[in-house]
Structures are given as structure tokens and as C-alpha cells.
DRENDO-1510 file (C-alpha; in Angstrom, 1 decimal, always signed):
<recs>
REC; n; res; u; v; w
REC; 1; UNK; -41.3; -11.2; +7.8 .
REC; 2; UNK; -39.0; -11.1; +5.0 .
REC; 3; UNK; -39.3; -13.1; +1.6 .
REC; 4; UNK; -36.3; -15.4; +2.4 .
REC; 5; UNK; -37.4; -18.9; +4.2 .
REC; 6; UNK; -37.9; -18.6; +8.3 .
REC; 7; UNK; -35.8; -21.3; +10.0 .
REC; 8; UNK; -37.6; -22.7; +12.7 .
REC; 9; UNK; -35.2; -20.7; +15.8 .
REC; 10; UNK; -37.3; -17.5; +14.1 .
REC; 11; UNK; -40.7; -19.3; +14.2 .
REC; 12; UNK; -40.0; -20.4; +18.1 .
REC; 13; UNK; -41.5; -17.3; +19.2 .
REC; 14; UNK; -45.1; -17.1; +17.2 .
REC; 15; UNK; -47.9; -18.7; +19.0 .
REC; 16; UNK; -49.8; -21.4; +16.7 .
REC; 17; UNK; -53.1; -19.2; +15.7 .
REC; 18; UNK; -50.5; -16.2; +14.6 .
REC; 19; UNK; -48.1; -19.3; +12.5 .
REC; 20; UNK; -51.4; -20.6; +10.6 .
REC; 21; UNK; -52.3; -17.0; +9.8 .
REC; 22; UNK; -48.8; -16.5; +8.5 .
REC; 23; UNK; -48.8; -19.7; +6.5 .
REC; 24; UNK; -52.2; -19.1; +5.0 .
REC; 25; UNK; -51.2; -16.0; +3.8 .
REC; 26; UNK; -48.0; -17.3; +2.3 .
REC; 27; UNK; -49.6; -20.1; +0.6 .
REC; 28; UNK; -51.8; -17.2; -0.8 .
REC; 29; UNK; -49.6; -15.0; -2.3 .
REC; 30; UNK; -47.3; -18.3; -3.8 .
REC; 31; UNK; -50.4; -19.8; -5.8 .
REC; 32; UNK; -50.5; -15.8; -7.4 .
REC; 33; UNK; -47.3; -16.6; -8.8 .
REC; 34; UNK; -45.2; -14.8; -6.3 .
REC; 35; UNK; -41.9; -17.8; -6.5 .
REC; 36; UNK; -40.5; -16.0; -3.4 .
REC; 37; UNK; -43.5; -16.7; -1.0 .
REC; 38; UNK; -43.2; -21.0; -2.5 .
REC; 39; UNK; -40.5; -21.0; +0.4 .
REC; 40; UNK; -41.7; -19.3; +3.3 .
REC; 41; UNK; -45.4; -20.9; +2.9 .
REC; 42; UNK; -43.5; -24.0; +2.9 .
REC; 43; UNK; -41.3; -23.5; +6.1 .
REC; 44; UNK; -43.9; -22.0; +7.9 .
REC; 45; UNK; -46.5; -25.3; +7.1 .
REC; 46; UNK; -43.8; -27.8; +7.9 .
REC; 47; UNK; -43.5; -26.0; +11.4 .
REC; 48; UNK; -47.3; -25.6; +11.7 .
REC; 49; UNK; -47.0; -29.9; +10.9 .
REC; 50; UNK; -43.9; -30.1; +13.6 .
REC; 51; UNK; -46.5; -28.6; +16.0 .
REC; 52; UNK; -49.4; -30.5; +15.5 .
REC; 53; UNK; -47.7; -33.9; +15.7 .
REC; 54; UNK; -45.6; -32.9; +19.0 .
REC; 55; UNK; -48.8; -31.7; +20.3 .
REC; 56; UNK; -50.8; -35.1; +19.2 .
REC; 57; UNK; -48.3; -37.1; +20.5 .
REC; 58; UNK; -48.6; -35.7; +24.0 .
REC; 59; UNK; -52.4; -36.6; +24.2 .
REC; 60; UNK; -51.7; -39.8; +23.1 .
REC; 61; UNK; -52.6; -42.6; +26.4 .
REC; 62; UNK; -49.2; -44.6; +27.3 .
REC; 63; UNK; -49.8; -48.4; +27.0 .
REC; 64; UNK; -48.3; -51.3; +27.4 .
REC; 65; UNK; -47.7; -53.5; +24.7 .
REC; 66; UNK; -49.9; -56.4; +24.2 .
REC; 67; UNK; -48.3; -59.6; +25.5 .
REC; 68; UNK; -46.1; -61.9; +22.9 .
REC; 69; UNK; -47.2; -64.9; +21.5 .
REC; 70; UNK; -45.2; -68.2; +20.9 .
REC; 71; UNK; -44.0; -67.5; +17.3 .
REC; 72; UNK; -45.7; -71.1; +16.5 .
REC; 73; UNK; -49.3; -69.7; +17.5 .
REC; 74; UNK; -49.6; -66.8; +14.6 .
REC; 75; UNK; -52.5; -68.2; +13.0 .
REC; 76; UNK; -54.4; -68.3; +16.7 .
REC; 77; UNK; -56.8; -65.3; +17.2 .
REC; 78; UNK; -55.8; -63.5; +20.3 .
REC; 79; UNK; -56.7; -64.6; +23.6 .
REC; 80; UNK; -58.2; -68.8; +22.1 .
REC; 81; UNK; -56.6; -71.5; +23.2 .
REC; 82; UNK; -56.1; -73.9; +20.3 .
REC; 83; UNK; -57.7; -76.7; +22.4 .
REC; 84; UNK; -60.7; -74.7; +21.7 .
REC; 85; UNK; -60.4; -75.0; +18.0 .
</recs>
């Protein structure tokens, strides 16, 4: 990989072990001083984030919302009737 900044068409084809590998070792060689690495560390963790939440947000249960309440009942804990109060 060259020094200038991957765009993320480039990254498609790197599995995820082989991206945080990539990124690790960017992020190394920037905090030596190297100002060229600074933007591929950077593109390569922003893709390495893109992953993780895409991949997070596929695990995630789909719900249905809770029920709404009568705007007038907002002090009412959830599921008391105010009789019982």
C-alpha cells in the first residue's frame, strides 16, 4: 500500500483481521513522526469503525416499539394505572 490515503473502493477487498493489522501498523509508524502514515492510519480505522458498526447493527434483535402513551400521562410509570396511585 502506498503512503497516499486508501479510499474505501480499495479497502473493499481486505478481510477485517488483514484491515486491523494494516491500521495498527499505520497508527505505528504516524506516532514515530512519519506525517504521511497520519492519513492512511486514519482511513484505514474509520473503515475498520464502518465495519464494526454495520456488523453490530446486524446482531442487533428487531423490536417493536413500546406502545404510546396519552401525552397527559408522562409522569405515570409504565404499565400503572393512575387509579392505582
Amino acid at each position: 500500500m502506498n503512503s497516499s490515503a486508501p479510499t474505501s473502493d480499495q479497502l473493499a477487498h481486505i478481510d477485517d483481521e488483514e484491515l486491523v493489522r494494516l491500521a495498527v501498523s499505520w497508527r505505528a509508524q504516524a506516532s514515530r513522526g512519519d506525517r504521511e502514515a497520519f492519513g492512511v492510519a486514519h482511513a484505514l480505522e474509520v473503515e475498520c469503525r464502518r465495519r464494526l458498526r454495520t456488523s453490530q447493527l446486524q446482531q442487533l434483535p428487531i423490536e417493536a416499539p413500546p406502545p404510546a402513551r396519552p401525552w397527559w400521562k408522562f409522569w405515570g410509570t409504565k404499565g400503572e394505572p393512575l387509579s392505582a396511585r
